[in-house]
N, C-alpha and C positions, 0 to 999 in steps of 0.2 A: 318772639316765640311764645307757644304757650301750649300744643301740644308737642309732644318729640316722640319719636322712635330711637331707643337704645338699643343695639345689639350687643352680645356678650356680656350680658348682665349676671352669665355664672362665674364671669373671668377676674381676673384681677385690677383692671384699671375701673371698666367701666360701674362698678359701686358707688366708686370716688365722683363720678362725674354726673353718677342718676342723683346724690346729695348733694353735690355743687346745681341742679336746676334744680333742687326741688326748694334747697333754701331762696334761689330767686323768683319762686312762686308757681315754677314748670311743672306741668302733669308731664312724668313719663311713663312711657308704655313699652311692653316691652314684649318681642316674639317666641313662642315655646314651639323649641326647634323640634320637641318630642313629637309635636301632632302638627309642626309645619314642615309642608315641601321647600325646602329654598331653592330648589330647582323650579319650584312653580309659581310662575311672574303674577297668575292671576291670584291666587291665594293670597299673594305677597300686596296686590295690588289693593284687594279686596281689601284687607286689614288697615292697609296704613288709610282708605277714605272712610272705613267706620268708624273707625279712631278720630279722624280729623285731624292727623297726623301733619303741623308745618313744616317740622323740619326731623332727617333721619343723621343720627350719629352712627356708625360702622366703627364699632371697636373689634369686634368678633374674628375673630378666626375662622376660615373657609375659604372655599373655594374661590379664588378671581375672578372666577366668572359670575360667582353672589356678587364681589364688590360690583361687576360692571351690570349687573343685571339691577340690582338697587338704587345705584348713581341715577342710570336709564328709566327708571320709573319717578324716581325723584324728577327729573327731567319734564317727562310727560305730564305731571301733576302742576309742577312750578312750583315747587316747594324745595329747601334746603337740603343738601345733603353734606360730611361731614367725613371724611375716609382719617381715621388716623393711621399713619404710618410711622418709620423708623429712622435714626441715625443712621443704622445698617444699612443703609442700601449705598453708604458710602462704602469705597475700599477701604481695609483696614490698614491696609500697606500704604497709604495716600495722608498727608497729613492737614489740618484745620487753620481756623476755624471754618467751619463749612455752612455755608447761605446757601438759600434754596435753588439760584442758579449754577451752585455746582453740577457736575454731570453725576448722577445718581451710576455707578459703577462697581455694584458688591459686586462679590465673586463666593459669598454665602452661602449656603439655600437659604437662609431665612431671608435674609437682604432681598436676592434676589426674586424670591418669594412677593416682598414688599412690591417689587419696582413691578412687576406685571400687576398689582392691584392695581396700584395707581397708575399704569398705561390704560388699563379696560376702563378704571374709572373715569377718566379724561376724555375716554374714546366715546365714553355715554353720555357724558353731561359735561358741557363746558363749562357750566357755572358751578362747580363742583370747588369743594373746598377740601384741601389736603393737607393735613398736619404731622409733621413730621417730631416725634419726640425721642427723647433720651432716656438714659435710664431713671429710672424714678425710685424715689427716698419718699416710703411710707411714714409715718408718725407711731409706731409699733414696730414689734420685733415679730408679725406674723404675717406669713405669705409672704411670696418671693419679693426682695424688693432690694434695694441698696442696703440698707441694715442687716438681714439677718445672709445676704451675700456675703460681707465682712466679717458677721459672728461667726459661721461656717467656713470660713478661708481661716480662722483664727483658730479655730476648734479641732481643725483639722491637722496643722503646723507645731501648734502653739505658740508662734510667734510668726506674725504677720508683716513682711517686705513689702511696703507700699512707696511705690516711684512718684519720687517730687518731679518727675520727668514727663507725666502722665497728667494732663487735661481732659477728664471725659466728659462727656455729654452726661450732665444729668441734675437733676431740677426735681423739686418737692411737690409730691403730690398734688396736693390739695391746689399752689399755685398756679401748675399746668392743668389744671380744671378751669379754674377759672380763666384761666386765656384762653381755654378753648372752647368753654361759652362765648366769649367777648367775643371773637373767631367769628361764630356763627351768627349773632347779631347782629355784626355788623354784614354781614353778606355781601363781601367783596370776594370773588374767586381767586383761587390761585392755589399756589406752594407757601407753606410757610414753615417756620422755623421756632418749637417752643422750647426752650432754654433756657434752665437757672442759673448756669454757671460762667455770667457775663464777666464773672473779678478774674477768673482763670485759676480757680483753686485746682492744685494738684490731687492728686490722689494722694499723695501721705500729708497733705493739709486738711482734706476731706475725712481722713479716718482717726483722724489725730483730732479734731474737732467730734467727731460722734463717738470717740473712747472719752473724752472728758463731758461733753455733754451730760451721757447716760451712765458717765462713773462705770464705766466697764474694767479697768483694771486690765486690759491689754497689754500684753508687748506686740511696740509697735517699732518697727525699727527702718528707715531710710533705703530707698534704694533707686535706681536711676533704670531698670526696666521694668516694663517699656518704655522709650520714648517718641512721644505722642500728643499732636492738640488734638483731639477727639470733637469737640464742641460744635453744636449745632449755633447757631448767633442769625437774629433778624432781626432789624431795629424797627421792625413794623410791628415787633408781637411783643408788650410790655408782659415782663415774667417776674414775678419775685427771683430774688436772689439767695439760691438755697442757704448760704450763711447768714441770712437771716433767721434761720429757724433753728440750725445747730448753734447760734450761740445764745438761744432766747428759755435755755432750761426748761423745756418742755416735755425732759425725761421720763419714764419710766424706772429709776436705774435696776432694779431687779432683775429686771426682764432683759436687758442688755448683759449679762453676766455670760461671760465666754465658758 
């Protein structure tokens, strides 16, 4: 790779991942939906061969029919394409760990939201690559993320029930960037599976580890619902393991204060 297309570069994930290619020497590029049709293939088509566009990442939010219409030009160029999707588009009521040949069964709208992306994207381009992620744990206490979800559950109570019963799906930023670079390099299609949370920390292991980390000074007190393996798991997609970073005092603690 060495040009890309990022979509969703006003969003939340895809920042993390325009600075995970640009440290391995990637120009990316990136669409302004202000003065772009994404209903219009040729515009769309136009851009990514002035660019020199190899490979397209799809983080963005929209229409499934952008994902299938992207995939599909992706397709016709011969160049990569990259759909991320969700944990969600598992049942909640269904329990883990969950590999990419599970049946994809939310019953969401976001979930199911996901799972038509990823039918039109399949439907477009079979060499099409599908990433399925968890929740994600920023390295800040800004913008939605696993951190300031907890400071907010905590702020909210003032004393925070977190179920040792509870395994979710979720993995540290910066990690799931870089698998999902590797992902793309390697340009093997399919479903895959990126996930930090291989040891099976619970949820009150998980929030009992970022109150001590970042010295937040929480009450943090046990509880047993929900119970739930949540966890996405694929031994084909090497992921850091989020408790390598909550116990590597990488704090802030300020900023962590409930």
């Amino acid at each position: 790779m060495k040009q890309v297309l990022v979509t969703g570069l006003n969003g939340r994930l895809a920042p993390y991942l325009k600075a995970q290619l640009e440290r391995d020497g990637i120009t990316v590029s990136a669409f302004d939906r202000s003065v772009l049709n994404i209903d219009d293939r040729a515009t769309q088509l136009a851009f990514l061969q002035q660019n020199n566009i190899d490979t397209i990442f799809h983080l963005a939010t929209g229409p499934e029919q952008w994902a299938g219409l992207l995939a599909g030009i992706a397709a016709e160029l011969g160049i990569g394409f990259v759909l991320t999707s969700t944990e969600s588009v598992f049942n909640p009521d269904s329990t883990g760990p969950f590999t990419p040949d599970h049946p994809a069964d939310a019953t969401g709208e976001y979930g199911a939201y996901k799972i038509r992306a990823e039918t039109a994207v399949r439907a477009q381009n079979a060499k099409s690559i599908i990433a399925r992620l968890g929740w994600q744990m920023f390295d800040t206490f800004e913008s939605d993320n696993l951190l300031t979800h907890v400071r907010d559950m905590v702020n909210d109570d003032g004393v925070l029930f977190a179920s040792t019963e509870w395994r979710p799906a979720v993995a540290f930023v910066g990690h799931t960037m870089a698998a999902l670079v590797a992902l793309a390099q390697q340009q093997q299609p399919g479903t895959y599976h990126i996930g930090g949370n291989e040891s099976g920390l619970s949820f009150y292991d998980l929030v009992s580890r970022i109150n001590r980390t970042y010295s937040c000074g929480w009450a943090v007190k046990p509880s047993t619902d929900p119970s739930r393996d949540g966890r996405i798991i694929d031994a084909r997609v090497p992921c850091g393991r989020i408790e390598t970073v909550l116990d590597a005092d990488i704090a802030q603690p300020i900023t962590g204060k409930a």
